[in-house]
C-alpha positions in Angstrom: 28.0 -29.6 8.5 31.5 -30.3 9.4 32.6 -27.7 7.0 30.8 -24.9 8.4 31.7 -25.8 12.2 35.5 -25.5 10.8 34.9 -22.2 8.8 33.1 -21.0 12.3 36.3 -22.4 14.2 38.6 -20.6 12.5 36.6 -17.1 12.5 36.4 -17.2 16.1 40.2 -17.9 16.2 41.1 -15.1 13.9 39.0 -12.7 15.7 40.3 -13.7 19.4 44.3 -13.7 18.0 43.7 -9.9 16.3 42.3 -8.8 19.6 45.8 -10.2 21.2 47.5 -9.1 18.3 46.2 -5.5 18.6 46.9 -5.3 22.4 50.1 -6.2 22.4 50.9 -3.5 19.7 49.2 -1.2 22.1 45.9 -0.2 19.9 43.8 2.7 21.1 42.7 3.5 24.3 39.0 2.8 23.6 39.9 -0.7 22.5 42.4 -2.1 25.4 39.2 -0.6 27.6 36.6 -2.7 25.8 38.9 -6.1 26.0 40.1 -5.0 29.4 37.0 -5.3 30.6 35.2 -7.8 29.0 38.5 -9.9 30.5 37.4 -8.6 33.6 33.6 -8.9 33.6 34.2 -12.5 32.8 35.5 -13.6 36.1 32.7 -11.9 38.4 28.8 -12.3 38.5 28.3 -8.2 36.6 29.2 -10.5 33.6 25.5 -12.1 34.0 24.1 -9.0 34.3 25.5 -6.4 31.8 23.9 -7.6 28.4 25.9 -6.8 25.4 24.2 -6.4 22.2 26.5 -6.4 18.8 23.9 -4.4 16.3 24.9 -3.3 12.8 24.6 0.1 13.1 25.1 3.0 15.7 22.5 5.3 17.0 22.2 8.4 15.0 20.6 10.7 17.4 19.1 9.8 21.2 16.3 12.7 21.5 13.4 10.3 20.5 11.8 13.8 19.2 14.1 14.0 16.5 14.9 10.6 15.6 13.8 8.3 12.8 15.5 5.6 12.8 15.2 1.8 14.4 19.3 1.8 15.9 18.3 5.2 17.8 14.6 3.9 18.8 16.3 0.5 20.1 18.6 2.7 22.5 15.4 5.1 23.5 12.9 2.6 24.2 15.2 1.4 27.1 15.7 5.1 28.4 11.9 6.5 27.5 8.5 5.8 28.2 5.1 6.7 26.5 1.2 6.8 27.9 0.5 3.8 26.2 2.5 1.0 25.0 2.5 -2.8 22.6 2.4 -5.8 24.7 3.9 -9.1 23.6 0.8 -9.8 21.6 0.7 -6.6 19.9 -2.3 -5.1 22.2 -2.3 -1.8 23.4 -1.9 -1.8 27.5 -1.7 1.5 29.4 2.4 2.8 30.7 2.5 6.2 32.2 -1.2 6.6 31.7 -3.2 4.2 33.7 -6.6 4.9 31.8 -7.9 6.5 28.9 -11.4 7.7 27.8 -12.7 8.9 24.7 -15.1 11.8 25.7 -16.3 12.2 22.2 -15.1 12.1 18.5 -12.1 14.8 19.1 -11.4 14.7 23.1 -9.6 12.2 24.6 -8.8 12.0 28.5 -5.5 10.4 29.7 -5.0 9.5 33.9 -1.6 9.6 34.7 0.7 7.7 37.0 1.4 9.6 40.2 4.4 8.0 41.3 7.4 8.2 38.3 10.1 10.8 38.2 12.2 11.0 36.1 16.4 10.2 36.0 17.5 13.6 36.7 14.6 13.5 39.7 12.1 15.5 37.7 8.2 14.9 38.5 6.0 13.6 35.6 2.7 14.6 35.7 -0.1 16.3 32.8 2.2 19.8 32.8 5.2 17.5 31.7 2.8 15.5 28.9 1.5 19.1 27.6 5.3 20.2 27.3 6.6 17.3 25.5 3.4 17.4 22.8 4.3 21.0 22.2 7.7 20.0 21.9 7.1 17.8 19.4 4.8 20.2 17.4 7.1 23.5 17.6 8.1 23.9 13.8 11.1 25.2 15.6 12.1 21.7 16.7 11.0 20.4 13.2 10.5 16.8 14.5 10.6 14.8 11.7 7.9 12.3 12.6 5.5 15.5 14.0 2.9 14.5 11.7 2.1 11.4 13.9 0.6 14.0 15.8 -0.4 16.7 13.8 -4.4 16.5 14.5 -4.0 17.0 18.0 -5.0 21.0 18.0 -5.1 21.6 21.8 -3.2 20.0 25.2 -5.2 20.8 28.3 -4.2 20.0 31.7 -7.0 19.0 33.5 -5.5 18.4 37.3 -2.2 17.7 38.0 -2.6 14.0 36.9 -5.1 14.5 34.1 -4.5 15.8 30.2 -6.5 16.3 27.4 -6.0 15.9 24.1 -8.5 17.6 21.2 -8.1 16.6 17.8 -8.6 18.5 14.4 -11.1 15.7 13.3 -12.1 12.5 14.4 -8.9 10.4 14.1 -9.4 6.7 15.3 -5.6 5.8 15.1 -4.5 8.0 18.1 -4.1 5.6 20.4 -1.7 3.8 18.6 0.3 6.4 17.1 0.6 7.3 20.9 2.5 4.0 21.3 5.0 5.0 18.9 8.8 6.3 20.4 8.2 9.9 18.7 5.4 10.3 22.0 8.1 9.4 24.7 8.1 11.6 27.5 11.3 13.9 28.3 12.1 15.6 31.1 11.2 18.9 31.3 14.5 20.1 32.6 16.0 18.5 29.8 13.9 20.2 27.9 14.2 23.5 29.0 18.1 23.4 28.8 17.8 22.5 25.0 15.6 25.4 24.2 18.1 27.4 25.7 20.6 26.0 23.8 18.9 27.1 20.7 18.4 30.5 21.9 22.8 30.4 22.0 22.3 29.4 18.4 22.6 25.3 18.7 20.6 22.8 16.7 17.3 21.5 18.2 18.4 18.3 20.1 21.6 19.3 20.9 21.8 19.2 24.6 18.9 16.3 24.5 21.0 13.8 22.6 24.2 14.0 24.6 22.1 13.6 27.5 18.7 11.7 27.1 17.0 11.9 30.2 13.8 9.8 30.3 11.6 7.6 33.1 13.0 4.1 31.6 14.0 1.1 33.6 17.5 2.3 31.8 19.1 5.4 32.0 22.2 7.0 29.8 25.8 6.4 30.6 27.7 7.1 28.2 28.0 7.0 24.4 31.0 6.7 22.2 29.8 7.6 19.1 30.2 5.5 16.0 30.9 2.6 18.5 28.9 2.1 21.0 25.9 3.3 23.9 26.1 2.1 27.6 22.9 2.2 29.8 23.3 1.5 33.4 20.0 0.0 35.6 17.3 3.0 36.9 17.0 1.8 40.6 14.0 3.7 41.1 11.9 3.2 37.8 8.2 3.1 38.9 7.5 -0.4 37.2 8.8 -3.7 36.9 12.4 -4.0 37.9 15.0 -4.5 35.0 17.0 -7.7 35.9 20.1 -6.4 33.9 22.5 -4.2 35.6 23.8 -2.5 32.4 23.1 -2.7 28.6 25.7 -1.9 25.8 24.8 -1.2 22.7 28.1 -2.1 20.3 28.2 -1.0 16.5 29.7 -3.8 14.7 28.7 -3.3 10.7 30.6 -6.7 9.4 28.2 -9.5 9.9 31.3 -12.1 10.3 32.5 -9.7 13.3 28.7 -9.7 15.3 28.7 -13.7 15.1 32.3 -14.3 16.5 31.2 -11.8 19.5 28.3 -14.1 20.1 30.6 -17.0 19.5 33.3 -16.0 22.0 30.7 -14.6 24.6 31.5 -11.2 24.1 27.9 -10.7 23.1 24.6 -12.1 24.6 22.7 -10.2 21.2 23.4 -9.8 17.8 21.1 -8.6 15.4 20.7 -9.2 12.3 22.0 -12.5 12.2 22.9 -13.0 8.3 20.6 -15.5 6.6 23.6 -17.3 5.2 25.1 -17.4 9.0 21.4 -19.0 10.6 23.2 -22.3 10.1 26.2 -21.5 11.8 24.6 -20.5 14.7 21.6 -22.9 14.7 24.8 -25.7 14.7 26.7 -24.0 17.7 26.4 -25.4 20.9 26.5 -22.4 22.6 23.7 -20.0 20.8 20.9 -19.8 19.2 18.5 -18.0 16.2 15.4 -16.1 17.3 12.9 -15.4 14.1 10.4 -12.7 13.6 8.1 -11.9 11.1 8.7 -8.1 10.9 5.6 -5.3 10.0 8.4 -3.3 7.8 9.0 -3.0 4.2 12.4 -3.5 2.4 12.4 -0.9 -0.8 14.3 0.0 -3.2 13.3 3.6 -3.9 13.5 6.4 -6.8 14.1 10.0 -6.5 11.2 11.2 -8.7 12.7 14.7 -8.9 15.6 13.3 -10.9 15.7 12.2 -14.5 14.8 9.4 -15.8 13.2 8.1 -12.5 10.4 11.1 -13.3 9.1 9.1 -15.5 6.4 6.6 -14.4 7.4 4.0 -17.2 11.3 3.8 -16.2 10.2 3.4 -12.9 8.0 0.6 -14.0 10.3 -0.7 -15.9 13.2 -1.1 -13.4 11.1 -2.9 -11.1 10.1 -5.4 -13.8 14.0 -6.0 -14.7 14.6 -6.7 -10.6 13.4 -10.1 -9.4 11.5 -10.0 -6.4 12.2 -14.2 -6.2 16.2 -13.6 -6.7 16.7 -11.5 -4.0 14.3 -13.0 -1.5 15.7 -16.5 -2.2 19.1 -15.7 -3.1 19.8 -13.1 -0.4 17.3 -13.6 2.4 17.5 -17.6 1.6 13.7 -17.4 2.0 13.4 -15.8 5.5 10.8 -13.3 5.2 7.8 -12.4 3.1 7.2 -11.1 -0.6 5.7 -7.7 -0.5 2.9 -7.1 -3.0 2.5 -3.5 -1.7 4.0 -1.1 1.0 1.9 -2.7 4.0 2.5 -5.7 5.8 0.0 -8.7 6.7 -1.5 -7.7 10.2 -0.9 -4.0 9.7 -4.5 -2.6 9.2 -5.0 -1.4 6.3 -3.2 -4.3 3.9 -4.9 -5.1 1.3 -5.2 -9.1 -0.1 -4.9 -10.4 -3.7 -3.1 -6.4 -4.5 -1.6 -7.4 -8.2 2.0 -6.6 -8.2 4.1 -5.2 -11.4 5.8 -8.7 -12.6 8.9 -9.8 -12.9 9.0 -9.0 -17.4 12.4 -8.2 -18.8 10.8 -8.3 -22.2 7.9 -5.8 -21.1 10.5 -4.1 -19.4 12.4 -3.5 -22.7 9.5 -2.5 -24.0 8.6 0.3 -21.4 12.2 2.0 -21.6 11.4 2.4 -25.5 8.3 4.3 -24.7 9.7 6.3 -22.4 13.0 7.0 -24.9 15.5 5.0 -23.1 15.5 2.0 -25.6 19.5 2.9 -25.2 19.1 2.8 -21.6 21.2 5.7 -18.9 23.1 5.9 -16.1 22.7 5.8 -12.7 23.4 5.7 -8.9 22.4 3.3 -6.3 22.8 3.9 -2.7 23.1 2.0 0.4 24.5 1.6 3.3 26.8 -0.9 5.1 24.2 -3.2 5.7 25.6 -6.7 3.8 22.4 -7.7 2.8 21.3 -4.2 1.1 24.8 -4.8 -0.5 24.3 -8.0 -1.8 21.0 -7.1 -3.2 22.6 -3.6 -4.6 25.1 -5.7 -6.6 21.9 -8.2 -7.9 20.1 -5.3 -9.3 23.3 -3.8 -10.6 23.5 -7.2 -12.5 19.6 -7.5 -13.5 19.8 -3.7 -15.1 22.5 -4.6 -17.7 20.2 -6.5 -19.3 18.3 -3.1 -20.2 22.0 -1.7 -20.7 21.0 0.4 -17.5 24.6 0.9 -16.1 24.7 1.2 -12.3 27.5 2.8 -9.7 26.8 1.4 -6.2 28.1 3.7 -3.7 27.8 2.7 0.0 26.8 5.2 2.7 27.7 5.9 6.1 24.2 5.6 7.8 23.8 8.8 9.3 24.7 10.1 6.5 22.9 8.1 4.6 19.6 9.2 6.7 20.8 12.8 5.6 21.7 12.8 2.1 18.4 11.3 0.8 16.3 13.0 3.3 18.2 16.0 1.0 17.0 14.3 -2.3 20.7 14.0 -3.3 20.3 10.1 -4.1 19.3 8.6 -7.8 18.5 5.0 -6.7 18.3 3.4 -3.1 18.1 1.0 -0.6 15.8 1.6 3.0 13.4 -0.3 4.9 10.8 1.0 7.5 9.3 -0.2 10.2 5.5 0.0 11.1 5.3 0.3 14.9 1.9 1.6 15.1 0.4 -0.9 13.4 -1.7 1.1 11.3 -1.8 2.1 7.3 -2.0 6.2 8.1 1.6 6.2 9.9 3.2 4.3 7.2 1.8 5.8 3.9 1.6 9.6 4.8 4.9 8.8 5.9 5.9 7.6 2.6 4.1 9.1 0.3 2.4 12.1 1.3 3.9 15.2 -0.7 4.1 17.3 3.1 6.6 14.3 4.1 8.9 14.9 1.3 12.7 14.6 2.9 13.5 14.0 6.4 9.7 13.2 7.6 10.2 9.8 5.4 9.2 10.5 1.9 12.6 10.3 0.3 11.6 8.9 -3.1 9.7 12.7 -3.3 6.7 10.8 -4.4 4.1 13.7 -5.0 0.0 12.5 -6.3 -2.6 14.9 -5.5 -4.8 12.3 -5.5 -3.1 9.7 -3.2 -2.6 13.0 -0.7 -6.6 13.3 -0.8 -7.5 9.6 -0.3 -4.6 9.5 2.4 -6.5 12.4 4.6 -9.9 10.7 3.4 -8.8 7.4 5.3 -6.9 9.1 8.2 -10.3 11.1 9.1 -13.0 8.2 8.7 -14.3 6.4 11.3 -16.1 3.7 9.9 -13.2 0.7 9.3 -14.9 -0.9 6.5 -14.4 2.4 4.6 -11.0 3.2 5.6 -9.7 0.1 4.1 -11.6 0.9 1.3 -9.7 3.8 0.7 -5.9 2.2 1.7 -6.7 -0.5 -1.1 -7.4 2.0 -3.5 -4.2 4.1 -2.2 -2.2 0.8 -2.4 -3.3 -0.1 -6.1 -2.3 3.4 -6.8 1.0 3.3 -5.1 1.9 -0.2 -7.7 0.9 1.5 -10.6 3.3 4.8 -10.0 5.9 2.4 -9.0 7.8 5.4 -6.4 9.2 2.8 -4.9 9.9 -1.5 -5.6 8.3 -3.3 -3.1 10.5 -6.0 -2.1 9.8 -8.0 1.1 8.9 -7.8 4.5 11.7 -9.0 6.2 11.8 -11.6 8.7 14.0 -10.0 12.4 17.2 -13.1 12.8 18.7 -12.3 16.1 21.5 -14.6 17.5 21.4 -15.0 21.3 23.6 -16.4 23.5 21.7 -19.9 25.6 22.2 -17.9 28.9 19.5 -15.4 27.9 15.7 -16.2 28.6 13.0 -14.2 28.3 14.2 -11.9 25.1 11.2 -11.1 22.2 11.9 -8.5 19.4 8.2 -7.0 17.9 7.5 -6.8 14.7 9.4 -3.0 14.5 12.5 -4.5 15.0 12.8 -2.9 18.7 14.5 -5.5 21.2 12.4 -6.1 24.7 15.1 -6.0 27.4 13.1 -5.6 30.7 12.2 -9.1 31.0 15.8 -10.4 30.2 17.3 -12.7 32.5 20.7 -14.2 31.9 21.4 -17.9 33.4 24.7 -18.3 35.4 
């Protein structure tokens, strides 16, 4: 124990005498500001109140529209709000709608909130909800996660504080897909500048994500991109009061780096704590480790439209060589869950007793020579800098020699990473996703369903006619008993083509500093920061 409060010691003295070392040589601007200040903060009471969070990997886009990813949806869910909304025990409760009736199988009636505005002054009301569901529908705008949506058929405002929504078919999820951060409300204004924006030839989003303008108990300072997003407090948001004055989001990708912030005080958050760095923490006296089971899914995926991995036996094969154990004990150090499918326990949907493909070299072997690659290939695997999808990139590198399967690792810039295999130009790699809905529909179709292919969240181009039938089977029953009916079928399916290994569902490890109370992350790996109080 000793040992590690030394090693801890002198990472925290490292750290602290390169910051002197790089001011004194006059480093950039950016830099000096972020130590200047944090200097200054120290010695006043805004200190207590501007919550810094050290994360491992910078926003890649804030127009919640566009976005697919949990570093963007961590920054939005600050700035945005939805008509409904998780509570701490996973219920949905109502946000900017304040009541909600089904009228029959396809129309559902949403009351509004008659007192928000948003940051730029904006009203909210049902015109506002009817513009940002169109928004998210134009094929135009090309949302990526549009299809959480894609039943609703008409948006009808009923008075100025009442909307309807009419769906394609019976869909009993809708509720809870409208909790997820794709429904977020936008102001119009913002709105309306970005389509004209597009009409002067710019990308959907563009004038959105410099400038996210929500109703949030946050709103948008500034962001320096690849380093970090400020959000200052929204004196007149319509709910409960945020106790913070400011949040700041800072990109720090080495794990080492995130835990001397927290050590030092120069973060109240970091996230994810390394499993191999719980201890360090845990022994600190001045921080602490918060645990979470998660709802997501740690994968390691194949690009089906790429040799070998269109074959159904390689794939098979190279998840029997990979053990599941190895990596969950050897990189995770047991914090989190096996996965013997793509859902987690609580999301609806999972299936018990699902029979996984084993951990078989031998059969393993024996698949490759089937499939004519007794001699095995070569390949790529991608990931990004994420130290644990690293680690476990360099175990599976290992486990595929024994199948002479030689593997390149090449590590990815994220949003770039989000881009080049949402482009299918990836062999192997490394993702997770997160379930924030809570239900089966929003994470297979995402996965797996052949119209997701690409950005939508189907990067291992997985293509089944018959999973794409079952999966708009499920999403259009009613009856509960049968829709799981059909998800365990989809899910026995899903093992046997093997598009994807299965690894875990991980557990969230975020180090806080003993000054902050009332912090909860849910099981999508978003951080709850309203309720945040820091002790003096």
């Amino acid at each position: 124990m000793q040992r590690k409060r030394n090693w801890s010691l002198l990472l925290i003295m490292t750290v602290v005498l390169s910051m002197f070392l790089a001011a004194c040589a006059g480093g950039s601007s950016d830099s000096e500001e972020d130590n200047n200040s944090n200097e200054s903060d120290s010695t006043t009471n805004e200190k207590a109140l501007d919550f810094v969070i050290a994360t491992i990997s910078d926003a890649a886009k804030l127009d919640p529209h566009l976005s697919t990813d949990v570093p963007s949806y961590n920054v939005q869910n600050n700035l945005f709000d939805g008509l409904v909304k998780k509570d701490k025990d996973d219920q949905i409760v109502e946000n900017l709608a304040t009541n909600w009736e089904v009228i029959d199988d396809t129309t559902w009636v949403f009351e509004l909130r008659d007192d928000v505005t948003f940051h730029d002054g904006e009203a909210f009301n049902a015109e506002v909800v009817k513009k940002n569901f169109e928004r998210i529908l134009d094929e135009n705008i090309a949302a990526p996660r549009a299809f959480i949506f894609e039943m609703i058929t008409d948006i009808e405002v009923l008075d100025e504080y009442k909307v309807q929504l009419t769906t394609e078919f019976p869909f009993a999820p809708l509720l809870a897909h409208l909790t997820h951060p794709v429904g977020a409300m936008v102001s119009p204004k913002s709105i309306d500048e970005d389509y004209a924006a597009m009409e002067e030839g710019k990308e959907p989003g563009s004038v959105i994500n410099e400038h996210p303008v929500g109703t949030g108990f946050f709103k948008f300072d500034n962001w320096n991109h690849g380093t970090e997003v400020k959000l200052v407090k929204n004196d007149n948001y319509w709910g409960q009061e945020v106790q913070l004055n400011s949040v700041t989001f800072k990109a720090i990708p080495e794990g080492g780096t995130r835990l001397a912030e927290l050590e030092t005080g120069y973060a109240h958050l970091i996230e994810p704590v390394q499993p191999s760095e719980v201890a360090l923490v845990e022994d600190s006296d001045n921080a602490f480790v918060d645990e979470r089971l998660s709802s997501s899914l740690a994968y390691v995926g194949f690009n089906l439209e790429k040799e070998p991995f269109d074959n159904k036996l390689v794939r098979q094969a190279v998840t029997m060589l990979i053990s599941q154990n190895d990596i969950l004990e050897g990189i995770y150090e047991g914090h989190g869950l096996a996965a013997t499918g793509p859902l987690a326990p609580g999301v609806f949907g999972h299936a018990e007793n699902l029979k996984p493909l084993p951990h078989d070299p031998d059969k393993a072997l024996e698949l490759l020579k089937e499939a004519g690659y007794e001699d095995g290939f070569k390949t790529t695997l991608w990931t990004n800098d994420n130290q644990q999808r690293m680690d476990m990139a360099i175990l599976i590198q290992e486990a595929l020699k024994q199948a002479n399967i030689e593997v390149d690792i090449e590590i990815v810039e994220w949003g770039a990473y989000l881009d080049k295999t949402a482009n299918g130009e990836h062999d192997m790699f490394i993702l997770g996703l997160t379930n924030p809905v809570g239900d089966a529909d929003y994470f297979l179709s995402q996965l797996f369903h052949s119209e997701n292919k690409g950005l939508s969240g189907n990067r291992t181009f997985y293509e089944n006619p018959e999973v794409d039938k079952l999966l708009v089977e499920a999403r259009q029953e009613i009856d509960e008993n049968k829709r799981l009916e059909l998800y365990t079928t989809i899910q026995e399916i899903l093992i046997e083509d093997a598009p994807m290994m299965y690894v875990h569902h991980q557990s969230y490890l975020s180090g806080l500093s003993n000054s902050v109370e009332n912090y909860w992350i849910d099981p999508s790996g978003y951080y709850k920061l309203q309720d945040i109080t820091i002790k003096e």
